[in-house]
C-alpha positions in Angstrom: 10.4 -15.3 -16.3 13.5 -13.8 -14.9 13.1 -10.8 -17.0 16.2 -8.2 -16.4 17.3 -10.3 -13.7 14.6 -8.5 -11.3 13.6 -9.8 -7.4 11.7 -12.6 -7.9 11.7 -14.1 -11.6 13.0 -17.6 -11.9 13.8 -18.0 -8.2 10.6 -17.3 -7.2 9.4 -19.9 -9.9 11.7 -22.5 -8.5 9.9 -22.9 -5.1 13.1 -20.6 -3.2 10.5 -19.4 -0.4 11.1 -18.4 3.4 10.7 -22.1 4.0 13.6 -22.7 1.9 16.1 -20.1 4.1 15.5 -22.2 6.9 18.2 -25.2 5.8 21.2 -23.0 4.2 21.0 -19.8 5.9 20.3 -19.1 9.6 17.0 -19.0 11.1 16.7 -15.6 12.0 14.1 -13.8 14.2 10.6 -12.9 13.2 11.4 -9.5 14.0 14.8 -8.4 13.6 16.3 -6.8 16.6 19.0 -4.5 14.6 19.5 -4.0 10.6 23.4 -3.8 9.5 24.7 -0.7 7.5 24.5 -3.3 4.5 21.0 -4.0 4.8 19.9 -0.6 5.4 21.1 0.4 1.9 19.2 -2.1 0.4 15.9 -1.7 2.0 16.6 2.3 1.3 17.3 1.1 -2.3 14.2 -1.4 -2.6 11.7 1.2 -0.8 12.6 3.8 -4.1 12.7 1.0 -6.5 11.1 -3.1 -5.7 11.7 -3.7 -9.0 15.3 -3.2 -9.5 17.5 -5.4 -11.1 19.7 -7.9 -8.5 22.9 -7.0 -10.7 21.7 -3.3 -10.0 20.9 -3.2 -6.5 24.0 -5.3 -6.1 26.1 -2.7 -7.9 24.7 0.1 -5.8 25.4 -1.5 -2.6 28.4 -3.4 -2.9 27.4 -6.7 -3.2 27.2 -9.8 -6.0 23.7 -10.7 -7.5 24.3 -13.6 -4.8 24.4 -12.1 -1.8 22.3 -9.5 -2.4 19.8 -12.1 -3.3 20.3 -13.9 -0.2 20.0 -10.6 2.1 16.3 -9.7 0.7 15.4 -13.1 1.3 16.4 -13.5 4.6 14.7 -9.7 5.3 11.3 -11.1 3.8 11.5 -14.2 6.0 12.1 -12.0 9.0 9.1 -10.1 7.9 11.4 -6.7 7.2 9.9 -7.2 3.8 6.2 -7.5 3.7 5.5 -7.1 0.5 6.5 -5.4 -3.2 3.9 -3.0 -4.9 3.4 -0.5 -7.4 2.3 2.6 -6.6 0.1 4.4 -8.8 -1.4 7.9 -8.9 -4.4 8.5 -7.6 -5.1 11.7 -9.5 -4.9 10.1 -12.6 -7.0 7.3 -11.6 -9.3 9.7 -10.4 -9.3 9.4 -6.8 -7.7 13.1 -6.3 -10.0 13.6 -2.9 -7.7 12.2 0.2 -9.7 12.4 3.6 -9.8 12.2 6.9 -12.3 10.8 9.1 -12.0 11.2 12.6 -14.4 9.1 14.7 -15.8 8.6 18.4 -17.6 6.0 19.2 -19.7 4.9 22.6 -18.7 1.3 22.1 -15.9 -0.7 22.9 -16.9 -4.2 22.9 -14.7 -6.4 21.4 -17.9 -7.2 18.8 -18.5 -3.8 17.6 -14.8 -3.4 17.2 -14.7 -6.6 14.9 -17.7 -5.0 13.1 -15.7 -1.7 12.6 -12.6 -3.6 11.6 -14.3 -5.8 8.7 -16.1 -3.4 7.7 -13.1 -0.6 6.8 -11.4 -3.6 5.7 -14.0 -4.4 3.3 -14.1 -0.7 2.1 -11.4 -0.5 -0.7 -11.4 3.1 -1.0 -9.8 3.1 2.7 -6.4 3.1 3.1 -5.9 3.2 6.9 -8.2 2.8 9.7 -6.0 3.7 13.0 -7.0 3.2 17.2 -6.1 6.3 18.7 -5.2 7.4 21.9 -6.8 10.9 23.2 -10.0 12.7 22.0 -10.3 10.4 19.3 -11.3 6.8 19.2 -10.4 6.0 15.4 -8.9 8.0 12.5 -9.5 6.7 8.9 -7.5 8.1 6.1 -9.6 7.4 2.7 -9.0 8.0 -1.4 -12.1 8.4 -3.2 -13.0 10.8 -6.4 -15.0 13.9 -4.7 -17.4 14.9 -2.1 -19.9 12.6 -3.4 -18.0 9.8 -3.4 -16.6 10.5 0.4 -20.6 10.8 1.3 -21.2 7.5 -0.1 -18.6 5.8 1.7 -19.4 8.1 5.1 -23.1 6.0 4.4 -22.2 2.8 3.7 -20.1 2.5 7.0 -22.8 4.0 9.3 -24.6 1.6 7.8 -22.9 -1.4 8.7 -21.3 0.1 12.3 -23.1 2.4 14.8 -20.7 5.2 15.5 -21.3 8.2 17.9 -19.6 10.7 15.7 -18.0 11.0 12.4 -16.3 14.1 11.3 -14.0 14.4 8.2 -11.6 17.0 6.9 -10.5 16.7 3.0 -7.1 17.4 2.4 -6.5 20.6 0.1 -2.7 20.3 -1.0 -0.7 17.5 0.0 2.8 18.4 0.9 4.5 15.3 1.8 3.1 11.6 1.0 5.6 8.9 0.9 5.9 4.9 1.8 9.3 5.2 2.6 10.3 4.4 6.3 13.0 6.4 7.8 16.2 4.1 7.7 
């Protein structure tokens, strides 16, 4: 299962977990105060590339299969490293139509807001449902294929959440879009 040597594989398969770090390496913080220049090019390198080879990320940084190994798991056990995904393309999955959703709302009890959260959680074709500060109460950022599709999704959530106003802008070229976190 190891498969080009890639993160993951066979270590993953033999039970190395964050539970694991905790009696050979040190414990470290769930949320690291500082990264060193080391691990700052590997978390560059993994956000362009999660499944690169150890022996390759460990060539372009410097470091043996080893201790490259050891840095990305001590980064997912301090939570640095939330996950690995592919990312596709929406366009060619057709979900071309990104928009924006910008909501006010006359209630703030903490039950409507458990309401509003469950229910954009439970909404797959939103990707990011954000408190705001200012003249906005929430902004939701959603994929779906076309105007139809955004007006089914704009009823199934006033369906399951009272909201005071709802107004959306689609997005007509997008310019910059990228996962990668300034490092």
């Amino acid at each position: 299962m190891e498969r080009g040597g890639g993160l993951g594989g066979r270590d993953h398969a033999r039970g190395v977990s964050r539970g694991c770090l905790r009696g050979r390496f040190p414990i470290m913080m769930p949320r690291m105060k500082t990264l060193d220049p080391m691990d700052r090019k590997i978390l560059i390198a993994l956000q362009r590339n999660a499944d690169i080879a150890l022996e390759d990320l460990g060539a372009m940084v410097g470091l043996s299969r080893n201790a490259v190994w050891r840095r990305v798991k001590a980064l997912e056990a301090a939570g640095v490293i939330r996950s690995r995904v592919a990312l596709l393309d929406p366009d060619r999955l057709g979900l071309g139509l990104t928009v924006f959703m910008m909501i006010r709302t006359d209630r703030h009890a903490p039950d409507w807001l458990a309401r509003f959260a469950e229910a954009t959680r439970d909404m797959p074709e939103i990707l990011g449902a954000y408190r705001m500060s200012g003249d906005l109460d929430y902004l939701i950022r959603a994929r779906v294929a076309d105007v139809k599709a955004y007006d089914a999704l704009y009823q199934r959530l006033v369906a399951r959440v009272e909201l005071a106003d709802v107004s959306a802008s689609f997005v007509m070229e997008e310019m910059k879009e990228t996962t990668e976190l300034p490092l």
